[in-house]
C-alpha positions as CSV (number, residue, x, y, z in Angstrom):
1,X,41.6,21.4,-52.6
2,X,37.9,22.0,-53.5
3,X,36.4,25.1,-51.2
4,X,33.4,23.2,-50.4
5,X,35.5,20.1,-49.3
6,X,37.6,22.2,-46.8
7,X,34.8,24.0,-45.0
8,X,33.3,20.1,-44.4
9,X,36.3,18.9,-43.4
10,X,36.3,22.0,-41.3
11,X,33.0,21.4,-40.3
12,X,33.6,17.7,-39.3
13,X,36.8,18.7,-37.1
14,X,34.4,21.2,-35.5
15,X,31.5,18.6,-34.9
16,X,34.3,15.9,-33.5
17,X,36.2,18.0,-31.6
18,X,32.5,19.5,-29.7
19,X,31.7,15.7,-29.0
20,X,34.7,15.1,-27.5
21,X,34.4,18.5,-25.3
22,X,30.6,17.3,-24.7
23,X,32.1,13.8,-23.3
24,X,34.4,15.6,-21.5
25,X,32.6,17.7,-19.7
26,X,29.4,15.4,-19.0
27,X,28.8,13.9,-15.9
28,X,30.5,10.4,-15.6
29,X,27.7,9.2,-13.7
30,X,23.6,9.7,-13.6
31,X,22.8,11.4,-10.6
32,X,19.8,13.1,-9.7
33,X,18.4,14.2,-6.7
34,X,14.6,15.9,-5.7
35,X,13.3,16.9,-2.4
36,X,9.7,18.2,-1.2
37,X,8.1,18.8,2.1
38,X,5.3,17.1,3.1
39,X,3.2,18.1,5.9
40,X,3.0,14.6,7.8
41,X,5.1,12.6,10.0
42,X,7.9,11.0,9.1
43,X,7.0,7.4,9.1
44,X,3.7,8.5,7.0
45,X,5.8,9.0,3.7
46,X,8.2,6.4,4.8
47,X,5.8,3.5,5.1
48,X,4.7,4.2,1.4
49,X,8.0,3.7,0.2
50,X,9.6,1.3,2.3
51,X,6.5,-1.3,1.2
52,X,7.8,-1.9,-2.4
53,X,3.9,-2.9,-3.1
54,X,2.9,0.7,-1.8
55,X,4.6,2.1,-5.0
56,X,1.4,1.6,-7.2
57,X,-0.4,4.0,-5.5
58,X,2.0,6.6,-6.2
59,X,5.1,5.4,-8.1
60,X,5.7,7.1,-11.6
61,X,6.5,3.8,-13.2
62,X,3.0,2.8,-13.2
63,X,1.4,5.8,-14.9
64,X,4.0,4.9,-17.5
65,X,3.0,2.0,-18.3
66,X,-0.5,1.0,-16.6
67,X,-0.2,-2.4,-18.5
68,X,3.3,-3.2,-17.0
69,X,3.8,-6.7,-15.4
70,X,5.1,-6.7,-11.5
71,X,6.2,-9.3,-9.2
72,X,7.0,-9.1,-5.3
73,X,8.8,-11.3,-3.1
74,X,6.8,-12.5,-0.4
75,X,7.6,-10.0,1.8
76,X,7.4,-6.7,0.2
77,X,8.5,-4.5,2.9
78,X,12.2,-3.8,4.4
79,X,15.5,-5.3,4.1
80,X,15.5,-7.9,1.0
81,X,12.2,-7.1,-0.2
82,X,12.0,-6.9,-4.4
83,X,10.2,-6.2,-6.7
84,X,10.3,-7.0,-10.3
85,X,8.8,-5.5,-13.3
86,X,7.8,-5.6,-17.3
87,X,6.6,-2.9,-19.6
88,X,7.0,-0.6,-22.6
89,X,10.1,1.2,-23.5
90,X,8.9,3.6,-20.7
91,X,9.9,1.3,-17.9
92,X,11.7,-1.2,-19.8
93,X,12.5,-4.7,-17.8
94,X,14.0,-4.1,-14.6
95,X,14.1,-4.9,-10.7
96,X,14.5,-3.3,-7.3
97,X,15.8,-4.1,-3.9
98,X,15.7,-2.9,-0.4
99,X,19.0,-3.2,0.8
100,X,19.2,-0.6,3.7
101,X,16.3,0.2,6.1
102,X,16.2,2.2,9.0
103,X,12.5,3.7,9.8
104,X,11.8,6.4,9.8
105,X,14.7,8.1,8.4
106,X,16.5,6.3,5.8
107,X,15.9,3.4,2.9
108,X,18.5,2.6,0.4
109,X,17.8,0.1,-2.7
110,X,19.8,-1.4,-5.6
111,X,17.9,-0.8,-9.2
112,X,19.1,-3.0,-12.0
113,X,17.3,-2.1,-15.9
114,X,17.9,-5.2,-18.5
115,X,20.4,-4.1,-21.1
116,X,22.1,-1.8,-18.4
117,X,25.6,-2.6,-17.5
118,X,26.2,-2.2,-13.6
119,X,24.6,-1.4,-10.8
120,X,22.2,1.7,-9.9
121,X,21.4,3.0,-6.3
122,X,18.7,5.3,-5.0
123,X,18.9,6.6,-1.6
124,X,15.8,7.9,0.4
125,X,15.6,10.3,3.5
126,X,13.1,11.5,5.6
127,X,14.0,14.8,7.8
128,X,11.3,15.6,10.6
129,X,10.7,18.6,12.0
130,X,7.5,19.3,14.0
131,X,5.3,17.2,11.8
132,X,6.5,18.1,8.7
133,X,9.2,16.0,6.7
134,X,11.7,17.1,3.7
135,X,11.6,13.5,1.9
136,X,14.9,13.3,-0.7
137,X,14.7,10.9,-3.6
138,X,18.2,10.3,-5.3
139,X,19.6,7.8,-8.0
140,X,23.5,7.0,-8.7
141,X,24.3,5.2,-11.4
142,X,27.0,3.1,-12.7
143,X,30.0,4.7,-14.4
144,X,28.9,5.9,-18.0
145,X,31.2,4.6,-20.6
146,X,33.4,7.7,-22.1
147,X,31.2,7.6,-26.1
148,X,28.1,7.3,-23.9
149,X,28.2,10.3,-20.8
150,X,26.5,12.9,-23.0
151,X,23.3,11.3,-22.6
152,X,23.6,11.3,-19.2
153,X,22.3,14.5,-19.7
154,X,19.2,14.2,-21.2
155,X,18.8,11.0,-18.7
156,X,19.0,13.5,-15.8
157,X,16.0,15.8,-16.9
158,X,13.8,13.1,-17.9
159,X,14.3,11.2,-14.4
160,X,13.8,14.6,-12.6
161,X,10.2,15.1,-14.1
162,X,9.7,11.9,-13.1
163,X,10.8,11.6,-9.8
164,X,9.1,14.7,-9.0
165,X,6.0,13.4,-10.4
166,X,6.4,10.7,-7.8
167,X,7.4,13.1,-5.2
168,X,4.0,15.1,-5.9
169,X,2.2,12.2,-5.9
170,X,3.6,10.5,-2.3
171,X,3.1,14.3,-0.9
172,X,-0.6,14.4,-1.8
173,X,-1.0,10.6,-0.1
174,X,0.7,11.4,2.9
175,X,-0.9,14.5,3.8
176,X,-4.4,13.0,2.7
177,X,-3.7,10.5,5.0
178,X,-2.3,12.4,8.2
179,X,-4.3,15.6,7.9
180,X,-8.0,13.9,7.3
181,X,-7.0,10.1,7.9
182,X,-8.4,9.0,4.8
183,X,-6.4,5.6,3.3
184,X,-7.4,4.4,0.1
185,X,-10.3,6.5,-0.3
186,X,-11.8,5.3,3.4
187,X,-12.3,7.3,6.2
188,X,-10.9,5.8,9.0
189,X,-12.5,6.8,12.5
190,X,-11.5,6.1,16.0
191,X,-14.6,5.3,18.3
192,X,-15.6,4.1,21.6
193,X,-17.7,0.8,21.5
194,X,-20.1,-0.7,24.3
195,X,-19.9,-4.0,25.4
196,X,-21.4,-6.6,22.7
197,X,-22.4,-9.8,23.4
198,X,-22.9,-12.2,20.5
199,X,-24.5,-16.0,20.2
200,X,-22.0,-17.6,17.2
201,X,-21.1,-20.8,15.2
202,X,-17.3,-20.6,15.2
203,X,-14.9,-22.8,13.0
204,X,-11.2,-22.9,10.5
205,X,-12.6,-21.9,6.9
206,X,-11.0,-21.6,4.3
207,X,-11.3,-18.6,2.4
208,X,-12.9,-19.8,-0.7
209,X,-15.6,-21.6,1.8
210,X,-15.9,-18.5,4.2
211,X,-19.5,-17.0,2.7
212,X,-20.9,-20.2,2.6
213,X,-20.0,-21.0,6.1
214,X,-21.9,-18.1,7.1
215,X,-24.8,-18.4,5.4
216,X,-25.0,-21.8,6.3
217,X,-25.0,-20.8,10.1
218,X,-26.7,-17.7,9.7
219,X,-30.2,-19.0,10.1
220,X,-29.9,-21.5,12.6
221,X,-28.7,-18.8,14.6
222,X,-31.7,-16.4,14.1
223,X,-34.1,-19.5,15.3
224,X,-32.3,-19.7,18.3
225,X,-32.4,-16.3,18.7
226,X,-36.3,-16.3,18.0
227,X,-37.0,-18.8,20.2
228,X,-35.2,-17.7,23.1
229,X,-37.1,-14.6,23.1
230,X,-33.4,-12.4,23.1
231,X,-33.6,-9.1,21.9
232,X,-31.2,-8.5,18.5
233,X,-28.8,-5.6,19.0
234,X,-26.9,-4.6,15.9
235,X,-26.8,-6.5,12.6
236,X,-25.8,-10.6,11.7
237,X,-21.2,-10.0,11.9
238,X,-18.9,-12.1,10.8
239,X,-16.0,-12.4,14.0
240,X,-12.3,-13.0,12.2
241,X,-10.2,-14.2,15.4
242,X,-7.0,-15.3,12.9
243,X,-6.5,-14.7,9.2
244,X,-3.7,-16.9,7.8
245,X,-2.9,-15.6,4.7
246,X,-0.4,-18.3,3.6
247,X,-2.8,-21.0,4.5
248,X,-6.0,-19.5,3.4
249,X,-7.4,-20.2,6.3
250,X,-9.3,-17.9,8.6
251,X,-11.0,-19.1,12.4
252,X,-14.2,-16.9,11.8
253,X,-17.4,-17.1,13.9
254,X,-20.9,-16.3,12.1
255,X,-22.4,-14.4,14.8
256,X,-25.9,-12.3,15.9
257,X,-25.3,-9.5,18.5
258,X,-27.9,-9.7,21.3
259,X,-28.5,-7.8,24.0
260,X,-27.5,-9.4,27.2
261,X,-25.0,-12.6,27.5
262,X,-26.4,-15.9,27.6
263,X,-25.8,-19.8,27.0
264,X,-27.6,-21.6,24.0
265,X,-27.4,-25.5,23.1
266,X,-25.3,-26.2,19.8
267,X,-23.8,-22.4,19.6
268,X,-21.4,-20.4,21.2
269,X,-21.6,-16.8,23.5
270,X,-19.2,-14.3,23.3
271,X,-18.7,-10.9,25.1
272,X,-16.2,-7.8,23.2
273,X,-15.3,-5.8,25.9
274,X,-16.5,-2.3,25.9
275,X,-12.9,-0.4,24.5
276,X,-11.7,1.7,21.4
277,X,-11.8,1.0,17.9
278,X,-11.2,1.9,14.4
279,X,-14.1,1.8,12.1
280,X,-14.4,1.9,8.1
281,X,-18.0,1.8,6.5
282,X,-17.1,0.1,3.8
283,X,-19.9,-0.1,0.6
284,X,-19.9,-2.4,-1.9
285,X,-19.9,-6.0,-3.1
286,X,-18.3,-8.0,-0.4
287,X,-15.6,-8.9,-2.6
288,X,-14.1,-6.0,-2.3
289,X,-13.6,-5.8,1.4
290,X,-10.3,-7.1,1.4
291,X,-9.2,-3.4,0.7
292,X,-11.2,-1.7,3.3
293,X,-8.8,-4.3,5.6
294,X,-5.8,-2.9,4.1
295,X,-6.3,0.6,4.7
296,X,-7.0,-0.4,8.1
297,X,-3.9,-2.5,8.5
298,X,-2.1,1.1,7.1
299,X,-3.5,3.2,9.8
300,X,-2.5,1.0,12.2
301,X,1.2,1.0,11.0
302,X,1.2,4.8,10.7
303,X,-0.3,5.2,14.1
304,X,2.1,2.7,15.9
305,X,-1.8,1.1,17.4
306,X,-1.9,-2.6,18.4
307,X,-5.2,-4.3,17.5
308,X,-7.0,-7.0,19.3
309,X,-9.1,-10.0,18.1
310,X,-11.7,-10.8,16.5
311,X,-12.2,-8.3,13.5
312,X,-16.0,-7.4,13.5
313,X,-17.6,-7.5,10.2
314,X,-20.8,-6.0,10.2
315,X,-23.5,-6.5,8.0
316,X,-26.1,-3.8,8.4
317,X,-27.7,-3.5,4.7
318,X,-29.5,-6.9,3.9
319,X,-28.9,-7.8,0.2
320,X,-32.5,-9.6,0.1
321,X,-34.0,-6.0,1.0
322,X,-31.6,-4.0,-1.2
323,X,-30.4,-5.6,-4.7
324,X,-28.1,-2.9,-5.5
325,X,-24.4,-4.0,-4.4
326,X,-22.7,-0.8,-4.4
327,X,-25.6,0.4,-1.5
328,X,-24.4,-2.6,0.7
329,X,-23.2,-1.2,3.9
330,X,-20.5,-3.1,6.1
331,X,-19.0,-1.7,9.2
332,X,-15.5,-3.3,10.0
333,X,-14.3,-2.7,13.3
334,X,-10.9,-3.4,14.9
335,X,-10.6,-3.1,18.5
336,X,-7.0,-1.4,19.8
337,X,-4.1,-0.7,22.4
338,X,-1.5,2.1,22.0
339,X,1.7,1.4,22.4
């Protein structure tokens, strides 16, 4: 037999006989596992993961692909919440689901990939100890068919960047949110309001009709105002006693604060009681004040607070006197109980 053809049959008996070693001894599943410690309550970290919409503010498949496609059930949050996604080969097509819940300490979710036989797992924990957590992020998957277990291994370093990408990510989020309660890049303050007493047109709107309903109001309210001789104290509001998402519907009140309580033909009085509150100064177009809202709603979660009708929207820059909307100034204040 030719030299040359015995060392590559040689060669190839080598090469075959390493593959099957390397199949051997790969694992026959993907596992991977990363821990850090954040400095912040338990349910701080957990609320940003148990809210499957929460993920884009830190989740490593949307720096991936910031052009991916993702859907949510209606309810994003706890048991049966999913959410769905679309993107480059980074992320592939895939979909997640809460399956297990138990705040603060434990969330477990089924992960299914298109062209993926079987079905993945990844399993969250959140250990406390005096304010700070150790928050674990692990994936099982499937059995790996025999040909297939040596990637596996180049699987398990590429999801381990990733998932501590993640980690770093939900770490700096937590700890920006419990050590200087900023949310979404608001300050979030707790206060003590006076009393305020407001003269208001209130009504259902719904929300595509909401600004005009309160420009609409807005000046027959300053005329009675005017002519009662009342003193103004604060800035035109906008009072939001129910906001019904699924109807789009909101019962809002366009209101003026004045200083003492009293009765006017065709409008309404209404007295806040003096009590805590948390306040955002939100600037900005007013089309943007739906986020201020959610990093309100946030706080509120993370703090375990109860808030009280109406939301106060204040208006204290007047666009007529300042053109420029990113100088627009609106205070938002939600009143609140502890539990």
């Amino acid at each position: 037999m030719n030299k040359y053809l015995k060392i590559l049959i040689a060669v190839l008996v080598i090469s075959f006989s390493l593959s099957i070693l390397i199949m051997f001894l790969a694992p026959k599943k993907l596992i991977v596992e990363v821990s850090t410690k954040i400095e912040s309550p338990s349910n701080v970290s957990f609320n940003l993961v148990n809210d499957l919409e929460k993920w884009s503010l830190w989740s490593p498949v949307h720096s991936l692909d910031p052009e991916s496609i993702h859907e949510y059930t209606d309810n994003s949050e706890g048991v049966g919440a999913k959410w769905s996604w679309k993107g480059n080969e980074n992320i592939g097509v895939g979909s997640q689901t809460i399956i297990n819940s138990h705040s603060p300490d434990s969330i477990k979710m089924s992960l299914e990939f298109k062209g993926t036989k079987g079905e993945a797992f990844t399993f969250w924990t959140f250990e406390e100890n005096k304010n700070k957590t150790k928050v674990s992020w692990k994936i099982e998957g499937p059995p790996t068919p025999f040909h297939l277990r040596p990637f596996n291994i180049f699987k398990k370093k590429a999801l381990k960047k990733s998932f501590k990408s993640g980690l770093n990510e939900l770490k700096r989020i937590s700890e920006e949110r419990s050590k200087e309660n900023k949310y979404r890049g608001y300050l979030i303050k707790e206060v003590d309001l006076d009393e305020r007493n407001y003269i208001m047109k209130r009504q259902e709107v719904d929300f595509a009709n909401m600004q005009q309903f309160y420009t609409q109001n807005l000046g027959g309210l300053f005329s009675k105002v005017l002519a009662s001789g009342e003193e103004m104290q604060g800035m035109p509001s906008g009072l939001f006693f129910k906001y019904d998402e699924q109807a789009k519907i909101a019962d809002m009140a366009a209101a003026i604060p004045i200083k003492q309580a009293k009765e006017f033909s065709d409008a309404a009085s209404y007295t806040i009681p003096s009590g805590k509150a948390i306040q955002v100064d939100y600037y900005g177009d007013y089309s943007g004040l739906s986020e201020a809202h959610i990093a309100i709603d946030e706080y509120i979660k993370d703090k375990a607070l109860f808030y009280n009708y109406p939301v106060v929207e204040e208006y204290i820059t007047d666009p007529g006197e300042n053109e420029d909307p990113s100088q627009w100034l609106t205070r938002i204040s939600y009143y609140f109980t502890r539990s």
